[in-house]
mmCIF entry with sequence, helices, sheets and N, C-alpha, C, O atoms, coordinates in Angstrom:
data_MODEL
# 
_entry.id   MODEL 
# 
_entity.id                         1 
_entity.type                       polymer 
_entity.pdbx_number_of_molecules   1 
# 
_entity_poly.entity_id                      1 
_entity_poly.type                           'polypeptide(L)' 
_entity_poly.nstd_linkage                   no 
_entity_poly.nstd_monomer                   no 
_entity_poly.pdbx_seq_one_letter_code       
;(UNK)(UNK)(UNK)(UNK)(UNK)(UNK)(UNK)(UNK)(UNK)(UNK)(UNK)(UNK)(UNK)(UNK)(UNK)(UNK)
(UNK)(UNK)(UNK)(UNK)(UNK)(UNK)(UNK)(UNK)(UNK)(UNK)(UNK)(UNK)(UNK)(UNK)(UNK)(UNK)
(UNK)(UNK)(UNK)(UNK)(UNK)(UNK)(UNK)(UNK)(UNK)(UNK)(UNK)(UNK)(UNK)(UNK)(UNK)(UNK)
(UNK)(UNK)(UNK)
;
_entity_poly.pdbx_seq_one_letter_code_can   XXXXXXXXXXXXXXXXXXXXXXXXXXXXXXXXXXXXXXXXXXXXXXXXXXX 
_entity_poly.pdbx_strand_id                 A 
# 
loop_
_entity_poly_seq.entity_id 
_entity_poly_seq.num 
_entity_poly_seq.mon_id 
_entity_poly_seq.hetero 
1 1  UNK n 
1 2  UNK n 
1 3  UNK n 
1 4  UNK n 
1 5  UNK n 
1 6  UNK n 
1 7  UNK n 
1 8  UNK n 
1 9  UNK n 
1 10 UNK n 
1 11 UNK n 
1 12 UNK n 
1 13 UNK n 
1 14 UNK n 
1 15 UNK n 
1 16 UNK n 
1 17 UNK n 
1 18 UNK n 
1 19 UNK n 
1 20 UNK n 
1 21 UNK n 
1 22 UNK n 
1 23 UNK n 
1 24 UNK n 
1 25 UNK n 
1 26 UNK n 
1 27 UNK n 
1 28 UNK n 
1 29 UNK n 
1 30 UNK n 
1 31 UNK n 
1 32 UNK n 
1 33 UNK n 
1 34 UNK n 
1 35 UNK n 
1 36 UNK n 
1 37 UNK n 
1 38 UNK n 
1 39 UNK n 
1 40 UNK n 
1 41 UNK n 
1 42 UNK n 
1 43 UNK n 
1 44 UNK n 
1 45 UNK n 
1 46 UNK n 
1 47 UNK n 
1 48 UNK n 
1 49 UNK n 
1 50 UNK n 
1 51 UNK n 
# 
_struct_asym.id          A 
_struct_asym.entity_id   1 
# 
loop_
_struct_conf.conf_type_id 
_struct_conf.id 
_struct_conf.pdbx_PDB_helix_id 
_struct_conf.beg_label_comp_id 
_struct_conf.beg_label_asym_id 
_struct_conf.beg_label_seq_id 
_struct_conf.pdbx_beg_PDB_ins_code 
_struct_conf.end_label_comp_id 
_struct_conf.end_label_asym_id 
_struct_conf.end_label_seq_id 
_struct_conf.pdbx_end_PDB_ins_code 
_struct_conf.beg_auth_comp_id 
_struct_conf.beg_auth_asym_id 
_struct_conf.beg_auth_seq_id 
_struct_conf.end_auth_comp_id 
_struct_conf.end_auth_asym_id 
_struct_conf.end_auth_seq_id 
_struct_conf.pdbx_PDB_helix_class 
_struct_conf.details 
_struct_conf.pdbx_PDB_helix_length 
HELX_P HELX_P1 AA1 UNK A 20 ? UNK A 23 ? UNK A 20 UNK A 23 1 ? 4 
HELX_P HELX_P2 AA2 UNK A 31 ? UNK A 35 ? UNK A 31 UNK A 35 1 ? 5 
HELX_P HELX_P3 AA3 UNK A 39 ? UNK A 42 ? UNK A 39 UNK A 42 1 ? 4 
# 
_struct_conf_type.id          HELX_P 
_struct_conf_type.criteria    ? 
_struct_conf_type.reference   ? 
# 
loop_
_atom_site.group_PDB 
_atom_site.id 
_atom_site.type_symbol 
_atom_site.label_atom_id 
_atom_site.label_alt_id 
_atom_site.label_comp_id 
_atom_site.label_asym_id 
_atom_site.label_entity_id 
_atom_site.label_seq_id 
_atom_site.pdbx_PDB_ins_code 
_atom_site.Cartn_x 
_atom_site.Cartn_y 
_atom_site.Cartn_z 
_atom_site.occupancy 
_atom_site.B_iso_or_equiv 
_atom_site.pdbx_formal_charge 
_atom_site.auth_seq_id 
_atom_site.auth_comp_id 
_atom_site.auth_asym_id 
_atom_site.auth_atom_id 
_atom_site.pdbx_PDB_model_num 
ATOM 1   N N  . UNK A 1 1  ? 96.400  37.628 38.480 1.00 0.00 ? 1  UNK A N  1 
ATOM 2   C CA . UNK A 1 1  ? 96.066  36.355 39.094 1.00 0.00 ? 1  UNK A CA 1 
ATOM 3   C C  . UNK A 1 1  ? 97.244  35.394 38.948 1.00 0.00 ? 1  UNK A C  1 
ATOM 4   O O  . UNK A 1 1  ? 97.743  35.366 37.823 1.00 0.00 ? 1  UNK A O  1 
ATOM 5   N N  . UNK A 1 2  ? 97.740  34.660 39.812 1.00 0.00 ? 2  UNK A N  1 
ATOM 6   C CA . UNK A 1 2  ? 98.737  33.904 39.999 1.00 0.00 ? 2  UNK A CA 1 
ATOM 7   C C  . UNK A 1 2  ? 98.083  32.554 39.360 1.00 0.00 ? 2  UNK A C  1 
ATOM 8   O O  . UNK A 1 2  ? 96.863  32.398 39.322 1.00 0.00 ? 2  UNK A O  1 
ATOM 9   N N  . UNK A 1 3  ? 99.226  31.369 38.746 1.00 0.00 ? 3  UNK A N  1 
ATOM 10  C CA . UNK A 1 3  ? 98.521  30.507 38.241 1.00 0.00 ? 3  UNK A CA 1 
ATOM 11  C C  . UNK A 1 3  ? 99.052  29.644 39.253 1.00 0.00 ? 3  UNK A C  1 
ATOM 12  O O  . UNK A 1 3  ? 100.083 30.079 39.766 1.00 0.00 ? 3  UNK A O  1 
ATOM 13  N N  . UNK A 1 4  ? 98.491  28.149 39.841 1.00 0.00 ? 4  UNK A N  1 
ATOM 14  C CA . UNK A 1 4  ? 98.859  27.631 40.743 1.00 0.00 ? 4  UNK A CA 1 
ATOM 15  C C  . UNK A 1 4  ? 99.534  26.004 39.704 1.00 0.00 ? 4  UNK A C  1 
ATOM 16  O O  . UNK A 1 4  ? 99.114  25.314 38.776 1.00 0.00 ? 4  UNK A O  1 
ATOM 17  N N  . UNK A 1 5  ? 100.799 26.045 40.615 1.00 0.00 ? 5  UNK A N  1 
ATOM 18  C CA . UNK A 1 5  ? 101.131 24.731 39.825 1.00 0.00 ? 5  UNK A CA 1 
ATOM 19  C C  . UNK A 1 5  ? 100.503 23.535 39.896 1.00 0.00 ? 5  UNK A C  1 
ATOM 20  O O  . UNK A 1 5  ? 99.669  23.411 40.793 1.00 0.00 ? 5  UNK A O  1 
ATOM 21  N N  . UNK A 1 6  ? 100.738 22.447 39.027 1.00 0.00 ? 6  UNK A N  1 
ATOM 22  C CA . UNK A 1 6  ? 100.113 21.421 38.916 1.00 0.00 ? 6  UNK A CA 1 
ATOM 23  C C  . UNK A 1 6  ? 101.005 20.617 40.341 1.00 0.00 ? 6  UNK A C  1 
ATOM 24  O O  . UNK A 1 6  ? 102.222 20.624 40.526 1.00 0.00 ? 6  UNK A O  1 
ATOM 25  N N  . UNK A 1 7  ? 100.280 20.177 40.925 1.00 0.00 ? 7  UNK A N  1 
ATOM 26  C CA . UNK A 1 7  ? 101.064 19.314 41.905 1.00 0.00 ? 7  UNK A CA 1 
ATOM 27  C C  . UNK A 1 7  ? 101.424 17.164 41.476 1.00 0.00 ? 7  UNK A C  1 
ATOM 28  O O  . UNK A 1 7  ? 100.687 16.180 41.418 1.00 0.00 ? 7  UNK A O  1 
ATOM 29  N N  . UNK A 1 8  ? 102.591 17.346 41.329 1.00 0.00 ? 8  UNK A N  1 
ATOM 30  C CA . UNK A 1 8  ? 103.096 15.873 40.818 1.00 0.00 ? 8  UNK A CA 1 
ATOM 31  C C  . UNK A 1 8  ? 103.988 15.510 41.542 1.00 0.00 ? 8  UNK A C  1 
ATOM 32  O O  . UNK A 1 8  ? 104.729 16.392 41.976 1.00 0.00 ? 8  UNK A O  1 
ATOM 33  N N  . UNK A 1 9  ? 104.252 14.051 41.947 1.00 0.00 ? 9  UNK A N  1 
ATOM 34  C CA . UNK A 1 9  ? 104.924 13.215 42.540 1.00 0.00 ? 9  UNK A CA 1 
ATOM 35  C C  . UNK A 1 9  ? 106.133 13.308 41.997 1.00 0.00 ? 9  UNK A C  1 
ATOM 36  O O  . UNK A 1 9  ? 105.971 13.825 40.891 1.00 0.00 ? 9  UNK A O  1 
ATOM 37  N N  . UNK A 1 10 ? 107.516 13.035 42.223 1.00 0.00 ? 10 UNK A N  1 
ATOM 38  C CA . UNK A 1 10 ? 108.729 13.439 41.466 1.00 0.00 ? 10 UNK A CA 1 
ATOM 39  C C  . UNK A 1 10 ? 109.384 11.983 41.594 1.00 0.00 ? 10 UNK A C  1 
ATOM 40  O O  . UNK A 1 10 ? 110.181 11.693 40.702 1.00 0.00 ? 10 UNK A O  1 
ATOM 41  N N  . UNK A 1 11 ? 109.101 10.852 42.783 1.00 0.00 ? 11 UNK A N  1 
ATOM 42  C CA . UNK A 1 11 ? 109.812 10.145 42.921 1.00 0.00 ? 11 UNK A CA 1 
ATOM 43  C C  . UNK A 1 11 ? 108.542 8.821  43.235 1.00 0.00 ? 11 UNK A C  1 
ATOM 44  O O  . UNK A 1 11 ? 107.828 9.081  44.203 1.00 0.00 ? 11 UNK A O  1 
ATOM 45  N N  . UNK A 1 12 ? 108.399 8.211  42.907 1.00 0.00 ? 12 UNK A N  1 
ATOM 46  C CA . UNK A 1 12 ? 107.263 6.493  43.343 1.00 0.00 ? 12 UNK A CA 1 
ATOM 47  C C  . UNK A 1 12 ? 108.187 5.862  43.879 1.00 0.00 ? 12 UNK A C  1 
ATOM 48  O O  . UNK A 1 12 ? 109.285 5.507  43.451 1.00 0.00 ? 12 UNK A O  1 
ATOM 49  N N  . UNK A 1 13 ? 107.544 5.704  45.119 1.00 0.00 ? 13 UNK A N  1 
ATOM 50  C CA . UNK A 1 13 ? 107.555 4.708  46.737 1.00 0.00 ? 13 UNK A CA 1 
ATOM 51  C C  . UNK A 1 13 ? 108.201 5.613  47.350 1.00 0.00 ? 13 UNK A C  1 
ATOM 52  O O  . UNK A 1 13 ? 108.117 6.800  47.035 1.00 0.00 ? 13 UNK A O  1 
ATOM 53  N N  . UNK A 1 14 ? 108.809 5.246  48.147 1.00 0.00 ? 14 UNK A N  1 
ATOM 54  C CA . UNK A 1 14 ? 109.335 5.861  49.291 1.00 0.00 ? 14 UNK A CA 1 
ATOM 55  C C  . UNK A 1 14 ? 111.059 5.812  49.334 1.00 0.00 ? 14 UNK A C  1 
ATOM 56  O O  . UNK A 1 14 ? 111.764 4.806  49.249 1.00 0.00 ? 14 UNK A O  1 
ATOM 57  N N  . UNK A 1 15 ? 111.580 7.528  49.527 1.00 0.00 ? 15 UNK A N  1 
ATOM 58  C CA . UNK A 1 15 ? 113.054 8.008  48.823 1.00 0.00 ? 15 UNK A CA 1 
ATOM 59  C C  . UNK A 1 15 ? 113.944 7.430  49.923 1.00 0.00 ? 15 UNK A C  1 
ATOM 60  O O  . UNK A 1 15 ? 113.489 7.649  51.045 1.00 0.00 ? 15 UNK A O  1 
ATOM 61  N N  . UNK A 1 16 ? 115.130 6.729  49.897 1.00 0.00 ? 16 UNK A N  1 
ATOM 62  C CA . UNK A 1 16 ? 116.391 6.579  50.750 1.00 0.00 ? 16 UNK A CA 1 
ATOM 63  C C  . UNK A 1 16 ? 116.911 7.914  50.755 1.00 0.00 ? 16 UNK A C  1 
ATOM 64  O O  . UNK A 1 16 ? 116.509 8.748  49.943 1.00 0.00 ? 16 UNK A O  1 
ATOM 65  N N  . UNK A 1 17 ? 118.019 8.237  51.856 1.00 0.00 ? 17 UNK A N  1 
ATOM 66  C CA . UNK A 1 17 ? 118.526 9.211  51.966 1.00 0.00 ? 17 UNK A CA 1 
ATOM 67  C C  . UNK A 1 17 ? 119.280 9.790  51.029 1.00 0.00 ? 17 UNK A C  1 
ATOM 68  O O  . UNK A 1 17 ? 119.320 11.004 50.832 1.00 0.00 ? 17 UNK A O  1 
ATOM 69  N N  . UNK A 1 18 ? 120.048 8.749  50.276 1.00 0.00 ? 18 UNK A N  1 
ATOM 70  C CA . UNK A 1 18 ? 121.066 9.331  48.952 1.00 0.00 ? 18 UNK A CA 1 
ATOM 71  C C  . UNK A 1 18 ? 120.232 9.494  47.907 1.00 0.00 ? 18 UNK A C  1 
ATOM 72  O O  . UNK A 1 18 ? 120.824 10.087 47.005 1.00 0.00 ? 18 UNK A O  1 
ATOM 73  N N  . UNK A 1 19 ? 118.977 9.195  47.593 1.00 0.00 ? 19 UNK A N  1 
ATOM 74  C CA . UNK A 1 19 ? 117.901 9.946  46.517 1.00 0.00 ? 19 UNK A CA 1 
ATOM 75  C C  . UNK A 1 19 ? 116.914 10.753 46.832 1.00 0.00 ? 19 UNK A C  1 
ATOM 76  O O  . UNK A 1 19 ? 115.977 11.119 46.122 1.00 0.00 ? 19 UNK A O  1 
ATOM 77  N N  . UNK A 1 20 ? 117.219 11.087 48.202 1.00 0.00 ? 20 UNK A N  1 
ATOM 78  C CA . UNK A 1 20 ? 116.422 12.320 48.667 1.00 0.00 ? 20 UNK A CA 1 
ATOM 79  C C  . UNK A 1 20 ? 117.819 13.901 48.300 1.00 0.00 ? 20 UNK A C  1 
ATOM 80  O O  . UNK A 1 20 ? 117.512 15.019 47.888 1.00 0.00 ? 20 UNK A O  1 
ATOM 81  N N  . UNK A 1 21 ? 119.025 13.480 48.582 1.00 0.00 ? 21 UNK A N  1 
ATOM 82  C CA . UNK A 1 21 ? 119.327 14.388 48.166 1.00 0.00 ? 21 UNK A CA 1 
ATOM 83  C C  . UNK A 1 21 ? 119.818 14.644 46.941 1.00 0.00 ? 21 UNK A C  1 
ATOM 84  O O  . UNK A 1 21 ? 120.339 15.715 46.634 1.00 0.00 ? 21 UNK A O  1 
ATOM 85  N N  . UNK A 1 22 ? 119.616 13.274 45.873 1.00 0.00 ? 22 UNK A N  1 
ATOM 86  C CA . UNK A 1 22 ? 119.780 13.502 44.325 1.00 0.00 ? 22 UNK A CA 1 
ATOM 87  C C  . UNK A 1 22 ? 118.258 14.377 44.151 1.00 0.00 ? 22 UNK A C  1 
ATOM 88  O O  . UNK A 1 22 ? 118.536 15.455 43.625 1.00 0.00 ? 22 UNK A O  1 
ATOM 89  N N  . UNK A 1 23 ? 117.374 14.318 44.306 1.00 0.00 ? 23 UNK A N  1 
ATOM 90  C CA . UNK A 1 23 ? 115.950 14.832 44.017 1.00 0.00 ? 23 UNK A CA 1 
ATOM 91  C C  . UNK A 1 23 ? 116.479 16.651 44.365 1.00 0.00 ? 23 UNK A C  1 
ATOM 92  O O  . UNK A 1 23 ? 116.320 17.624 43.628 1.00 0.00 ? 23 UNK A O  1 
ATOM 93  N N  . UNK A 1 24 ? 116.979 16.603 45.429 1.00 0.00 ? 24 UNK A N  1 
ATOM 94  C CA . UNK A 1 24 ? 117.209 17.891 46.030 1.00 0.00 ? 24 UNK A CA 1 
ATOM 95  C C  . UNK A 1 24 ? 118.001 18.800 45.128 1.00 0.00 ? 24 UNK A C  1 
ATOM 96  O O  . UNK A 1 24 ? 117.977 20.031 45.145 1.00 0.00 ? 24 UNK A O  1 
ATOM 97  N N  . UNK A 1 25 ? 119.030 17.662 43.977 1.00 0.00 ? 25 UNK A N  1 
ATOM 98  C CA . UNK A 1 25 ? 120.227 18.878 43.626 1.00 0.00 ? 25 UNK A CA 1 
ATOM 99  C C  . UNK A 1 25 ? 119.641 18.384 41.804 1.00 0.00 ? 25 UNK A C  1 
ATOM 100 O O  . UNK A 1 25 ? 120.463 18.548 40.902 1.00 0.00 ? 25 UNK A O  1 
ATOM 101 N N  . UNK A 1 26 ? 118.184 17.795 41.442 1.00 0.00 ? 26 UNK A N  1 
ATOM 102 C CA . UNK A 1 26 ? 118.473 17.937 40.373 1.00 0.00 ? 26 UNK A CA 1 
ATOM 103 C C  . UNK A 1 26 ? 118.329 18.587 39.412 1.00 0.00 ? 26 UNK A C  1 
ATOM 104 O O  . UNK A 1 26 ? 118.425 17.998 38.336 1.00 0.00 ? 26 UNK A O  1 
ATOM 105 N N  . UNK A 1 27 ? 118.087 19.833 39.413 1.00 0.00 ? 27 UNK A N  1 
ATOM 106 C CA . UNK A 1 27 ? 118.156 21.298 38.818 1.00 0.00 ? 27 UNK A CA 1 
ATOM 107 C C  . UNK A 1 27 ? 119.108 21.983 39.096 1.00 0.00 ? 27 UNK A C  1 
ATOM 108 O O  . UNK A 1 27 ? 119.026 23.210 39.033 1.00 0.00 ? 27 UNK A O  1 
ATOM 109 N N  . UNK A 1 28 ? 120.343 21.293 39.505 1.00 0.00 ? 28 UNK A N  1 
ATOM 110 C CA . UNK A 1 28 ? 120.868 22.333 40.004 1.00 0.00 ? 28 UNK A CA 1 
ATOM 111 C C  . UNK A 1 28 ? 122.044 22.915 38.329 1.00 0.00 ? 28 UNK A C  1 
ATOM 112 O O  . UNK A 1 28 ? 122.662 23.977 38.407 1.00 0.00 ? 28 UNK A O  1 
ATOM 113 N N  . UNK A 1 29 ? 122.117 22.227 37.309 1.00 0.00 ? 29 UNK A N  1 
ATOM 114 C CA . UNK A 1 29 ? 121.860 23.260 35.671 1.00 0.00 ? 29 UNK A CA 1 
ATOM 115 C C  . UNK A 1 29 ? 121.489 24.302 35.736 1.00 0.00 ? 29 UNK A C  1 
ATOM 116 O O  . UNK A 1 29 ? 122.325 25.158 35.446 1.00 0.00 ? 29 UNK A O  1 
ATOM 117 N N  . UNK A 1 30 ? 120.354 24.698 36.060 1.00 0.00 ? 30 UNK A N  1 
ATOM 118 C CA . UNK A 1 30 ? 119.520 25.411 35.819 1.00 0.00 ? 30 UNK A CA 1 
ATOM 119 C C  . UNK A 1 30 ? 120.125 26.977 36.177 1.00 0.00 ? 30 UNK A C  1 
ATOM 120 O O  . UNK A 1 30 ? 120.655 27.030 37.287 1.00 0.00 ? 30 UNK A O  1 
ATOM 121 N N  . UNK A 1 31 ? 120.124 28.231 35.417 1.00 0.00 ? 31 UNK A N  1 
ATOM 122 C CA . UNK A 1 31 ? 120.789 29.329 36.039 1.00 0.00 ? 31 UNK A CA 1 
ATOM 123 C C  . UNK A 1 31 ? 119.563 29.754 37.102 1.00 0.00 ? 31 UNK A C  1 
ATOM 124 O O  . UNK A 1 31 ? 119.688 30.488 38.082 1.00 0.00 ? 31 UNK A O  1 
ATOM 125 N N  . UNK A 1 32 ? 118.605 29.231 36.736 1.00 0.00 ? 32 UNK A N  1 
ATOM 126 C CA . UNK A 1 32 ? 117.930 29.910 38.375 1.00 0.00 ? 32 UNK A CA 1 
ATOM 127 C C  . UNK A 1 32 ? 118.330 29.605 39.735 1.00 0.00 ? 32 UNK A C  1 
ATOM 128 O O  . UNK A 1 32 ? 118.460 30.161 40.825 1.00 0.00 ? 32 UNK A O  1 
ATOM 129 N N  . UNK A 1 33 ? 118.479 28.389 39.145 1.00 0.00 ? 33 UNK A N  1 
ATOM 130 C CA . UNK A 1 33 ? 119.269 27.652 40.641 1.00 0.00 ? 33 UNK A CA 1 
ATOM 131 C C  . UNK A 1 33 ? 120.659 28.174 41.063 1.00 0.00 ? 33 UNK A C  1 
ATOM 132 O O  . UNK A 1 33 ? 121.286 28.026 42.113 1.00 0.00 ? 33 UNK A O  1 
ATOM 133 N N  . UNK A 1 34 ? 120.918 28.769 40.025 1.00 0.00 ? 34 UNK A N  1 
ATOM 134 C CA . UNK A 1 34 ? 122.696 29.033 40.383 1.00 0.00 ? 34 UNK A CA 1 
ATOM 135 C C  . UNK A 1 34 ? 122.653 30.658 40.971 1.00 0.00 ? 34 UNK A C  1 
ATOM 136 O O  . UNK A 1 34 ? 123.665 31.259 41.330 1.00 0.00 ? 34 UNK A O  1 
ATOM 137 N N  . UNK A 1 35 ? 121.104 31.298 40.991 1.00 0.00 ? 35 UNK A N  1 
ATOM 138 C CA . UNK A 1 35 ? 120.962 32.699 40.954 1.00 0.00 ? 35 UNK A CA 1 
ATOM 139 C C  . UNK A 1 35 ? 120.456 32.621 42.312 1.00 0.00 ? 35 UNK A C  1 
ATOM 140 O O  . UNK A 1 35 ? 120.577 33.609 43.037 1.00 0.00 ? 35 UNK A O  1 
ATOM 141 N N  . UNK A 1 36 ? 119.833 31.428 42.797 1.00 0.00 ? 36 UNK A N  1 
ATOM 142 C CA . UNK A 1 36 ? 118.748 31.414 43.885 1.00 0.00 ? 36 UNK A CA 1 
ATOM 143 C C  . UNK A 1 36 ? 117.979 31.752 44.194 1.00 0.00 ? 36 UNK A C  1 
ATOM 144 O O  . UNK A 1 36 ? 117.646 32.248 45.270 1.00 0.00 ? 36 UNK A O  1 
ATOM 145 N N  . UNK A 1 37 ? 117.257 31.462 42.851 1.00 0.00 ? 37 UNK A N  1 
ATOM 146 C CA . UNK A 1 37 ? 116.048 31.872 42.610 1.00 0.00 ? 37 UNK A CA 1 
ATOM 147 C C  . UNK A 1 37 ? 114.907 30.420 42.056 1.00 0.00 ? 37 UNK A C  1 
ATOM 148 O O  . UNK A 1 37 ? 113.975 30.444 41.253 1.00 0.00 ? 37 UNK A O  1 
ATOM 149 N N  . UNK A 1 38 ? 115.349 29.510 42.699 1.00 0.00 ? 38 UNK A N  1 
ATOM 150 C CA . UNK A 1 38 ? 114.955 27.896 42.479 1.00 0.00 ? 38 UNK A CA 1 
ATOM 151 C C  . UNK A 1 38 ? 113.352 27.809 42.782 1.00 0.00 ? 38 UNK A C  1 
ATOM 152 O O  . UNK A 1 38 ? 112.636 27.106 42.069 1.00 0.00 ? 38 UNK A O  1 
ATOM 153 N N  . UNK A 1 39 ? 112.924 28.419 43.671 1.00 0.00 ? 39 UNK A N  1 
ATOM 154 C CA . UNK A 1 39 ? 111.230 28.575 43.999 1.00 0.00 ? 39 UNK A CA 1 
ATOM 155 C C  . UNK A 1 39 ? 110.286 27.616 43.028 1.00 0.00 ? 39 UNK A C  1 
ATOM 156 O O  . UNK A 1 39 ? 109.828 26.487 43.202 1.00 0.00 ? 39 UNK A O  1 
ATOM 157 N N  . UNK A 1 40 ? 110.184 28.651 41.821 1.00 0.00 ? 40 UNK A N  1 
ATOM 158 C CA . UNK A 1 40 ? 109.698 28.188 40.768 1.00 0.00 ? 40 UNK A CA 1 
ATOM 159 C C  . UNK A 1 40 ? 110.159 26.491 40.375 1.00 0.00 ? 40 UNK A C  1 
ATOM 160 O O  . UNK A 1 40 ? 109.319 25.595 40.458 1.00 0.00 ? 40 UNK A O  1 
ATOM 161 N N  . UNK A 1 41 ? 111.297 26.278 40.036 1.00 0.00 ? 41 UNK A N  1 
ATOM 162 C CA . UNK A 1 41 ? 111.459 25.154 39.882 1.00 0.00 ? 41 UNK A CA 1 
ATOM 163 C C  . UNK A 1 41 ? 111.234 23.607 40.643 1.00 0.00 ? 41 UNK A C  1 
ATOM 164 O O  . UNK A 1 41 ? 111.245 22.501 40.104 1.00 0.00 ? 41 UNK A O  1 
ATOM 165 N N  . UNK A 1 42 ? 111.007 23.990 42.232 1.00 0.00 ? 42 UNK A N  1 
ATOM 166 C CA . UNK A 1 42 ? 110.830 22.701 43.254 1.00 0.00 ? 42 UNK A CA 1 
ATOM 167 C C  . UNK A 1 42 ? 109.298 23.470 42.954 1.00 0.00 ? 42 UNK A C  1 
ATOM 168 O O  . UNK A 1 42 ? 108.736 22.414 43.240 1.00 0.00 ? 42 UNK A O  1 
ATOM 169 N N  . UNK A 1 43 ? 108.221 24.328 42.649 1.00 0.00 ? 43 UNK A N  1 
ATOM 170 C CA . UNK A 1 43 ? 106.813 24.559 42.627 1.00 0.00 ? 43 UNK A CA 1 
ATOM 171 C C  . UNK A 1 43 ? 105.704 23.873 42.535 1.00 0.00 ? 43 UNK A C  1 
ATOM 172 O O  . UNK A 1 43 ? 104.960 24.250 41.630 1.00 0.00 ? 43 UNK A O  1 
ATOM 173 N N  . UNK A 1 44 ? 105.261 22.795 43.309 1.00 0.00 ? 44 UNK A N  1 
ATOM 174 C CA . UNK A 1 44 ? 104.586 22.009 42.895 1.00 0.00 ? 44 UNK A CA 1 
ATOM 175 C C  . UNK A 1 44 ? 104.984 20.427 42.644 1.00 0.00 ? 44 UNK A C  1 
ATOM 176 O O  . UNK A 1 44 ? 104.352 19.648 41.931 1.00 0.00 ? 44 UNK A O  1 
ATOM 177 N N  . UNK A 1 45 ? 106.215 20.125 43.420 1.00 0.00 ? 45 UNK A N  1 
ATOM 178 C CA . UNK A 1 45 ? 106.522 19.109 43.546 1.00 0.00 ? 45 UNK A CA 1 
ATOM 179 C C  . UNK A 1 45 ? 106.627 18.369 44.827 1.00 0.00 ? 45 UNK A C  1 
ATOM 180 O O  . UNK A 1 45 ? 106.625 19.201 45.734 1.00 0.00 ? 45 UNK A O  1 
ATOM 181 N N  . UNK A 1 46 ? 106.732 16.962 45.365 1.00 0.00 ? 46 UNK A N  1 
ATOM 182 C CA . UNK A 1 46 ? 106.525 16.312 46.290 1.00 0.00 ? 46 UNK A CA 1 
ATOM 183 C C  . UNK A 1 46 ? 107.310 14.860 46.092 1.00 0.00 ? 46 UNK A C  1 
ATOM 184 O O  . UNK A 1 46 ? 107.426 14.268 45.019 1.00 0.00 ? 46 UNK A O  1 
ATOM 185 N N  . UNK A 1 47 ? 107.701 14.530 47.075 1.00 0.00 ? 47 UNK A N  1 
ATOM 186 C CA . UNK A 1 47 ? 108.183 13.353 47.517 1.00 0.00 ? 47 UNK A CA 1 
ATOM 187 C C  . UNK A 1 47 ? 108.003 12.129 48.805 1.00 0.00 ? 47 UNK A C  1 
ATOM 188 O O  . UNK A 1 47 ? 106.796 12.113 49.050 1.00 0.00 ? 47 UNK A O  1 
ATOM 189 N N  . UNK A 1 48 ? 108.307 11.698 49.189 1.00 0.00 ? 48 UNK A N  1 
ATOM 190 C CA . UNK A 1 48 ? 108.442 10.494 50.698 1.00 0.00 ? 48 UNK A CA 1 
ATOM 191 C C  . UNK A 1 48 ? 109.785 10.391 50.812 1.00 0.00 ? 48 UNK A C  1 
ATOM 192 O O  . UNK A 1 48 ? 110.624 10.143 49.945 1.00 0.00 ? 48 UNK A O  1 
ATOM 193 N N  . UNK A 1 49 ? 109.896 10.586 51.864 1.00 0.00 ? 49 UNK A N  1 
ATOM 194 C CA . UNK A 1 49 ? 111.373 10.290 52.958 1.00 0.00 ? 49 UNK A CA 1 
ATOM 195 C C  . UNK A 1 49 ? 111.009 9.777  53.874 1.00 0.00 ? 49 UNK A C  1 
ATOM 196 O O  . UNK A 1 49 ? 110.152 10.354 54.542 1.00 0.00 ? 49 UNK A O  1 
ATOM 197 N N  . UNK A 1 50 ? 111.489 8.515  54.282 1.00 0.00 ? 50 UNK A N  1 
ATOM 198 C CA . UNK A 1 50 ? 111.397 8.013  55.339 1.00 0.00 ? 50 UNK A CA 1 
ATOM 199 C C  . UNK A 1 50 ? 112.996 7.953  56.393 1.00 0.00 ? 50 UNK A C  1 
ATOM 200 O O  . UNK A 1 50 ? 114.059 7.586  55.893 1.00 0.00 ? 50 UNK A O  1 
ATOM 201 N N  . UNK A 1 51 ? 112.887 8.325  57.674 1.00 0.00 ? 51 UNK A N  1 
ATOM 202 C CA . UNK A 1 51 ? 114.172 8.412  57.857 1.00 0.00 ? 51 UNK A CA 1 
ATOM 203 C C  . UNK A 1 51 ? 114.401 7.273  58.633 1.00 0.00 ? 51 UNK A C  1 
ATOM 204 O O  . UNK A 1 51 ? 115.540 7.007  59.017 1.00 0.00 ? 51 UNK A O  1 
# 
C-alpha cells in the first residue's frame, strides 16, 4: 500500500515570478535532485502563481 503525502502549502499569498522559481530550485542539495529522481521531494506540495 502506498502512503499518500500530506498535502501543504510551501509558500502564503500569492508567488512573483522570481519566487516561483526559488520554490522550484529549493532542493536542489538534495542528491535526489541531482539523480532526478526529485518526485518524492516536490510530493505533496503546492503553491499560487499568478502571471
Amino acid at each position: 500500500m502506498h502512503a499518500v503525502p500530506t498535502i501543504r502549502k510551501v509558500f502564503q499569498g500569492v508567488a512573483t515570478r522570481h519566487e516561483m522559481y526559488r520554490m522550484f530550485n529549493r532542493h536542489r542539495g538534495d542528491p535526489a535532485y541531482g539523480a532526478g529522481e526529485c518526485a518524492q521531494l516536490f510530493a505533496g506540495e503546492w503553491f499560487e502563481y499568478v502571471a
